[in-house]
C-alpha positions in Angstrom: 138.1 121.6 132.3 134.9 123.9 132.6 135.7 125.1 129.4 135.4 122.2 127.8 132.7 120.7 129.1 130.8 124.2 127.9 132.1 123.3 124.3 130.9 119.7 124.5 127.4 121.0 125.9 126.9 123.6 122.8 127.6 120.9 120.0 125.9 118.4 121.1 123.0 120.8 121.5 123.8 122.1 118.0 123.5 118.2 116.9 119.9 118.0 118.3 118.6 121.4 117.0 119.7 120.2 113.6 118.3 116.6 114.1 114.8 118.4 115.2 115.0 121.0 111.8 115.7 117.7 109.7 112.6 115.6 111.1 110.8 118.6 110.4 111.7 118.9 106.8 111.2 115.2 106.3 107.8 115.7 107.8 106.8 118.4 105.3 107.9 116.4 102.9 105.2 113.6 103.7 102.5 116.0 104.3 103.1 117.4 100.9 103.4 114.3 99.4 100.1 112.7 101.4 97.7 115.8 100.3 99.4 115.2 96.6 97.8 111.3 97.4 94.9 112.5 98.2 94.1 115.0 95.5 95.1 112.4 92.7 92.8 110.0 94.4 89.7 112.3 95.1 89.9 113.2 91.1 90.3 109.5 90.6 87.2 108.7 92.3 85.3 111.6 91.2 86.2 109.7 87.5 85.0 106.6 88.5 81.7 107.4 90.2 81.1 109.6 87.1 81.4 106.2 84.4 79.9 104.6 87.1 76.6 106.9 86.9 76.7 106.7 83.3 76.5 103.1 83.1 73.5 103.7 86.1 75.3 102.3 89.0 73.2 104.9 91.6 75.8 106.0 93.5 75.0 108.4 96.1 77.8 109.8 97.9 81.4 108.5 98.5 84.0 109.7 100.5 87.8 108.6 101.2 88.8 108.4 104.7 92.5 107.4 105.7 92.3 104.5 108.4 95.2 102.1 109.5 93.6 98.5 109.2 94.8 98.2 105.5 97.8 99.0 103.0 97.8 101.8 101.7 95.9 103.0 104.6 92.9 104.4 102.6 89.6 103.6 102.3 87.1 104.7 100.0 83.6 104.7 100.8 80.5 104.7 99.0 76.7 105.1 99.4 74.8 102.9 97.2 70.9 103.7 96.3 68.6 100.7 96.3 65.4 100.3 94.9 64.0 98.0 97.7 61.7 99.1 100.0 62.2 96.5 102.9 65.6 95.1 104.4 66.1 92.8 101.2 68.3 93.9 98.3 67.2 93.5 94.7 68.9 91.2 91.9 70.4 94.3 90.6 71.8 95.5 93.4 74.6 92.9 93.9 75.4 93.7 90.3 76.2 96.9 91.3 78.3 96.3 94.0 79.9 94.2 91.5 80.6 96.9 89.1 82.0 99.2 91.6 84.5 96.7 92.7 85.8 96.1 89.4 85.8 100.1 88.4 87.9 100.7 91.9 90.3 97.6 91.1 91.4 98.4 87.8 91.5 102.5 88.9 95.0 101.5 90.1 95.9 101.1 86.7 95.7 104.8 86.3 96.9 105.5 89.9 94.2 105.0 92.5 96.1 103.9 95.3 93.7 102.8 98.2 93.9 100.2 100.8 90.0 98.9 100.6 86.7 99.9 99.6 83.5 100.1 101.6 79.5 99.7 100.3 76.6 101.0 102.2 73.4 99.7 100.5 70.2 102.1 101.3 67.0 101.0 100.0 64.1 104.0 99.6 63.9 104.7 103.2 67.6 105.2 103.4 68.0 102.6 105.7 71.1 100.4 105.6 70.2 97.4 104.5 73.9 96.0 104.0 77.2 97.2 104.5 80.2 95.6 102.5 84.0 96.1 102.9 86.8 94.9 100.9 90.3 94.8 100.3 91.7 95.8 96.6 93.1 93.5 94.7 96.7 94.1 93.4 96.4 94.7 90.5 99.7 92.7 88.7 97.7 89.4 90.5 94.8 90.1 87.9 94.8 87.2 85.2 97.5 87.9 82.2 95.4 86.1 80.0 93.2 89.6 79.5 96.0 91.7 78.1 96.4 90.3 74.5 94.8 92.4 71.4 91.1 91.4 70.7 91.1 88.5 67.8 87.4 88.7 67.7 84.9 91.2 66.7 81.5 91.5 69.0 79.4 89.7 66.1 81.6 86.7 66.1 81.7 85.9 69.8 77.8 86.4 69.6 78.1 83.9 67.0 80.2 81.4 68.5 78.6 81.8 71.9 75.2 81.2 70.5 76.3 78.4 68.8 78.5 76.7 70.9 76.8 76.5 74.3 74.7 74.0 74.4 72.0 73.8 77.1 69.3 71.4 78.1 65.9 71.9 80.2 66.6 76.1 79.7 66.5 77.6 76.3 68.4 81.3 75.4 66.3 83.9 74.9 68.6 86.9 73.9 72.8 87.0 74.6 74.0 90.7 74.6 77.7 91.9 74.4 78.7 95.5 76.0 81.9 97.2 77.8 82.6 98.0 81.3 84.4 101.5 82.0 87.6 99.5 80.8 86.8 98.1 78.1 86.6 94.7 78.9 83.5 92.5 76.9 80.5 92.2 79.6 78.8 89.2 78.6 74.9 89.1 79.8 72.8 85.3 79.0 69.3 86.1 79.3 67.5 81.8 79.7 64.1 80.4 80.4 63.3 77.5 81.6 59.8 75.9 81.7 59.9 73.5 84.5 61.2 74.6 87.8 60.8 71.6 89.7 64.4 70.7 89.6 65.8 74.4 88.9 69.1 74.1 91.4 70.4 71.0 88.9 69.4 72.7 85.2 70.7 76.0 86.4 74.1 74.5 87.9 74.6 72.5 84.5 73.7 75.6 82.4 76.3 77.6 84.6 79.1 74.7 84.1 78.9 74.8 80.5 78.8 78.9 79.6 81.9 79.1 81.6 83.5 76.5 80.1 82.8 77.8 76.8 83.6 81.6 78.4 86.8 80.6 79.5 87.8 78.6 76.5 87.2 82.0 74.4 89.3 84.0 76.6 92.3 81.5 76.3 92.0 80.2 73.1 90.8 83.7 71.3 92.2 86.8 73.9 88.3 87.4 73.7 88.7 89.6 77.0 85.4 88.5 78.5 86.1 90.1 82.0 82.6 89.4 83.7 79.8 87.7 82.5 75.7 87.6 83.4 73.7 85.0 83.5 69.4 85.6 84.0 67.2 82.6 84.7 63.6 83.7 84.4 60.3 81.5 84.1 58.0 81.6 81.2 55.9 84.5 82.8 59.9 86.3 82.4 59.7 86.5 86.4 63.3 86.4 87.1 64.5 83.6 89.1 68.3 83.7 89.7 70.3 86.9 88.6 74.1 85.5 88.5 77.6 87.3 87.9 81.4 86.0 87.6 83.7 88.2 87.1 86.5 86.2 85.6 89.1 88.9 86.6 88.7 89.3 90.2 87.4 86.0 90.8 84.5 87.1 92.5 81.0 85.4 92.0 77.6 87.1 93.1 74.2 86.3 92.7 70.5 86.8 93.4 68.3 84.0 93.9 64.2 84.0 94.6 64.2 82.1 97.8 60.6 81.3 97.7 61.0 79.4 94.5 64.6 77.9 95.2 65.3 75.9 98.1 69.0 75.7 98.5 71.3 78.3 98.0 73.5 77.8 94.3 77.1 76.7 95.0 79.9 78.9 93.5 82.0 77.9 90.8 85.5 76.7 91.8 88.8 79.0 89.9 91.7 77.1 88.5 
C-alpha cells in the first residue's frame, strides 16, 4: 500500500512540473509576441509623426504606454505644440488634433494596433492647455463609400465645386484641393462675409449646402473627399470661424471668435 501511494505521489508531481514548464513556454511565447507588438507599433508611429511633421502638424514628443482601460490595451500619446500664449488654443490647433486622429485611424490599415490615443496641447509656455483622449475607430466601420477608384481629376472637382455651391450673404474667396498622409482629397473653403450681424444663420446655411454638395460628390462620383475645411473671415480677412468635418470618422471640430459670435455653431447631424 505504501508503495503505491509513493507512485501516485511522483506522477502526479511529474503532472504539475510539466503543467508549470508548459505555462512557462506559453508565457514566452506572449512576451515575444507583445515586444514583436510593440516594435511594429513604435516604427508605426515613428512613420506617422514623421508625415505628420511634413504636413506641419508640431508634434513634440509621443510615447506608447500599455494601459488596461481599452482594447488592445495601448495607448499612444502625443505632445502637441501650440502657438498660443495663454490657456486658449488657436483655430489651427483643433485642426491638428484633427489630423492626428485621422493619421492614427487609418495606421491600422498598415498594422497599428492601439486601443486609444491621447493629446496634450502646450501652448509657448509649455503649459497644458488641453488634454484629449480617444478611442480608435475600427477601421472596417469607416464608410465604404471611400474605397472606389477616383472618377475625377483635382481640376474638375474645383470646377464643379466652384460652380455648384451656391451661397448667399458669404462670397468664396479661394477653394484649394490637397491630400492627407492617405491620400484622401482635403478640401479647404476659404468665404467672406460682409455683414456679421446675423453670422450664426449665414454661416449654418453656407455649412448645409457645401456638405450637401461634398457628400453628393463622394457618392455620386467616388470623389474621396475624406475631410473638408471651411474659413469664414470678415473683409479685414480676420478669421471668424475655422470649421472641419471629417466625413470618414465622423468627427466635426471647430474654432469660433467668441467675442464676435454669440452662440456656439451646432454640429452637422450624420446619416
Amino acid at each position: 500500500m505504501k508503495r503505491i501511494l509513493l507512485i501516485l505521489t511522483v506522477s502526479i508531481s511529474f503532472i504539475c512540473l510539466g503543467t508549470i514548464l508548459i505555462n512557462q513556454i506559453d508565457l514566452s511565447k506572449q512576451s515575444a509576441q507583445a515586444q514583436e507588438i510593440d516594435v511594429a507599433n513604435q516604427n508605426i508611429v515613428n512613420d506617422v509623426v514623421e508625415g505628420l511633421k511634413q504636413q506641419g502638424v508640431p508634434i513634440k514628443s509621443f510615447e506608447l504606454e500599455n494601459n488596461t482601460i481599452c482594447d488592445p490595451p495601448i495607448i499612444a500619446k502625443f505632445i502637441l505644440q501650440s502657438s498660443s500664449e495663454n490657456d486658449v488654443s488657436l483655430p489651427d490647433d483643433a485642426i491638428n488634433i484633427q489630423l492626428i486622429s485621422r493619421a492614427v485611424n487609418f495606421a491600422q490599415q498598415g498594422g497599428l494596433t492601439i486601443g486609444a490615443f491621447g493629446i496634450t496641447l502646450l501652448n509657448k509656455n509649455n503649459k497644458v492647455i488641453l488634454q484629449d483622449m480617444e478611442a480608435t475607430a475600427r477601421f472596417k466601420e469607416l464608410s465604404s463609400q471611400f474605397n472606389p477608384p477616383l472618377k475625377l481629376n483635382d481640376e474638375m472637382v474645383y470646377d464643379f465645386l466652384n460652380k455648384s455651391v451656391l451661397l448667399s450673404d458669404v462670397s468664396m474667396n479661394s477653394l484649394k484641393i490637397s491630400q492627407d498622409l492617405n491620400g484622401f482629397r482635403f478640401i479647404t473653403f476659404n468665404l467672406q462675409i460682409s455683414d456679421i450681424s446675423n453670422i450664426n444663420n449665414i454661416f449654418t446655411n453656407s455649412l448645409q449646402e457645401i456638405n450637401e454638395k461634398t457628400i453628393d460628390l463622394n457618392q455620386n462620383q467616388s470623389t474621396q473627399i475624406g475631410i473638408y475645411r471651411i474659413k469664414l473671415m470678415d473683409q479685414t480677412g480676420k478669421l471668424l470661424i475655422d470649421y472641419l468635418n471629417d466625413l470618414q470618422l465622423k468627427n466635426q471640430r471647430w474654432w469660433q471668435d467668441d467675442q464676435l459670435i454669440g452662440n456656439s455653431l451646432e454640429p452637422l447631424p450624420y446619416n
